[in-house]
C-alpha positions as CSV (number, residue, x, y, z in Angstrom):
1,X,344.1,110.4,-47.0
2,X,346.3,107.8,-49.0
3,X,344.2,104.8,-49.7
4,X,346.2,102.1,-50.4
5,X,344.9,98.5,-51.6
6,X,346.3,94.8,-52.2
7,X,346.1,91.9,-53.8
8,X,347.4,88.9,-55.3
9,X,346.8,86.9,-52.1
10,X,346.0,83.2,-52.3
11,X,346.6,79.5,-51.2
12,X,349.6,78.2,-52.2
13,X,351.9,74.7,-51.4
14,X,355.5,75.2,-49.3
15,X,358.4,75.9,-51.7
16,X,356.0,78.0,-54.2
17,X,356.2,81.4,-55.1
18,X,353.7,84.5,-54.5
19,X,354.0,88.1,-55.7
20,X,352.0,90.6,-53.8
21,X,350.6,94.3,-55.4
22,X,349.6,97.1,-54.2
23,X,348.1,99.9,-55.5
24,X,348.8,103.3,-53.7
25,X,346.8,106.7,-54.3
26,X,349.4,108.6,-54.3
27,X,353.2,108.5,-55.0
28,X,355.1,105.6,-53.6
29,X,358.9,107.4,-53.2
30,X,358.4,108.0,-49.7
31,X,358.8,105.0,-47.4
32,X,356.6,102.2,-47.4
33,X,356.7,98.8,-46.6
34,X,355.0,95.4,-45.8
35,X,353.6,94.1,-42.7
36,X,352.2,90.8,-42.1
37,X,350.2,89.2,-39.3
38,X,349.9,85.2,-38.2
39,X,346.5,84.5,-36.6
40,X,346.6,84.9,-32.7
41,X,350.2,86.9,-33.4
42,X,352.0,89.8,-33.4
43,X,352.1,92.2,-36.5
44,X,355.9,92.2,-38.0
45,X,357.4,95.0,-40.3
46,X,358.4,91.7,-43.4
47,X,360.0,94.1,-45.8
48,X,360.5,98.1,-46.2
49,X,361.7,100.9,-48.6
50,X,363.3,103.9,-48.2
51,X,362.7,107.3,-50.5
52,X,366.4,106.1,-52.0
53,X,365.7,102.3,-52.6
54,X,367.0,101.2,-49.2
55,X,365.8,97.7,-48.6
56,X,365.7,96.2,-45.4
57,X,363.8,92.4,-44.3
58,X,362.8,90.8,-41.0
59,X,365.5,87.7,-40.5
60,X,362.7,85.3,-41.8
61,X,362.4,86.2,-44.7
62,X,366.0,87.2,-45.8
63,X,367.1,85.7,-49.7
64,X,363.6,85.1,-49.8
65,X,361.4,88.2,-50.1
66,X,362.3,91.2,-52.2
67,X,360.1,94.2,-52.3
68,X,360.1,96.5,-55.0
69,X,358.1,99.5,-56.4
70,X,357.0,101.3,-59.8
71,X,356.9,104.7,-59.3
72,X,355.1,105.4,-63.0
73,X,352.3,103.5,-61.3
74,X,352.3,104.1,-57.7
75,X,352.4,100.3,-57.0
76,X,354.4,98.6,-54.9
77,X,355.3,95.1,-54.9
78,X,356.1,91.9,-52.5
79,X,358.1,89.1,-54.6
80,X,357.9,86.3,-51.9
81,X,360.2,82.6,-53.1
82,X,360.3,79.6,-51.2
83,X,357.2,80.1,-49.6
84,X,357.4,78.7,-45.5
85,X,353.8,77.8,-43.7
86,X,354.8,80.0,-41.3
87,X,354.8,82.8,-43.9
88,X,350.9,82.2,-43.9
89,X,349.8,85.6,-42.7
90,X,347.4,89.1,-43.6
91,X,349.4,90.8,-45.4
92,X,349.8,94.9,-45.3
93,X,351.0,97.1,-47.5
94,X,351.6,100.3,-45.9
95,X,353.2,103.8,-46.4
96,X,355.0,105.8,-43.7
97,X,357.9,108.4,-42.4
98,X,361.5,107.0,-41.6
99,X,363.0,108.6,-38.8
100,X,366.5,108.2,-38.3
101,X,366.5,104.3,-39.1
102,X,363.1,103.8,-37.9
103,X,359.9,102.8,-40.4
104,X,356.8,104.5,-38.9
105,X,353.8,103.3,-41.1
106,X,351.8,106.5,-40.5
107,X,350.2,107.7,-43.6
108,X,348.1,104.7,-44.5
109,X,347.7,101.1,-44.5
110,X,346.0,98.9,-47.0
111,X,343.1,96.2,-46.2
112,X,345.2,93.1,-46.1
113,X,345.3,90.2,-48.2
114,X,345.7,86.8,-47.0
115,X,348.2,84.4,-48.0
116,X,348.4,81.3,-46.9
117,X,350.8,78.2,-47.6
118,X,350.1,74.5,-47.4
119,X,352.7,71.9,-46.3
């Protein structure tokens, strides 16, 4: 089972800027990709990676979020700029199968780490 874990959560003000870890047990060149989910909402796919370095973002978060990853240390990464307070959200890292253009987060998901920002 891949166990997965993340951190670097915290309180932060709007316009401030976050970076997100997380540490994977195994390697990270499959796809993976970061979830996150407001209280009394919806979980939303924020940011994902393909096995080639395909990035893809929800809307939101466009020229805003990057996410990146270092396969030499089977971490992956969420660089999040201009920090919204409706990005405050659990955030999961997660790793998964693409299928055709589709991100299924099926191989494990970490704990969640929260993040939220203050106006």
């Amino acid at each position: 089972q891949v166990r997965l874990m993340e951190s670097g959560g915290g309180l932060v003000q709007a316009g401030e800027s976050l970076t997100l870890s997380c540490a994977v047990s195994t390697s990270i060149t499959i796809a993976s990709g970061w979830y996150r989910q407001p209280q009394e909402k919806q979980r939303e796919l924020v940011a994902r990676i393909t096995s080639d370095g395909t990035r893809n973002y929800a809307d939101s978060v466009v020229g805003r979020f990057s996410i990146s990853r270092d396969n030499g240390k089977n971490t992956m990464y969420l660089h999040m700029n201009s920090l919204k307070p409706e990005d405050t959200a659990v955030y999961y890292c997660t790793v998964g199968t693409l299928i055709g253009t589709d991100y299924y987060p099926n191989l494990g998901w970490g704990q969640g780490t929260q993040v939220t920002v203050s106006s």
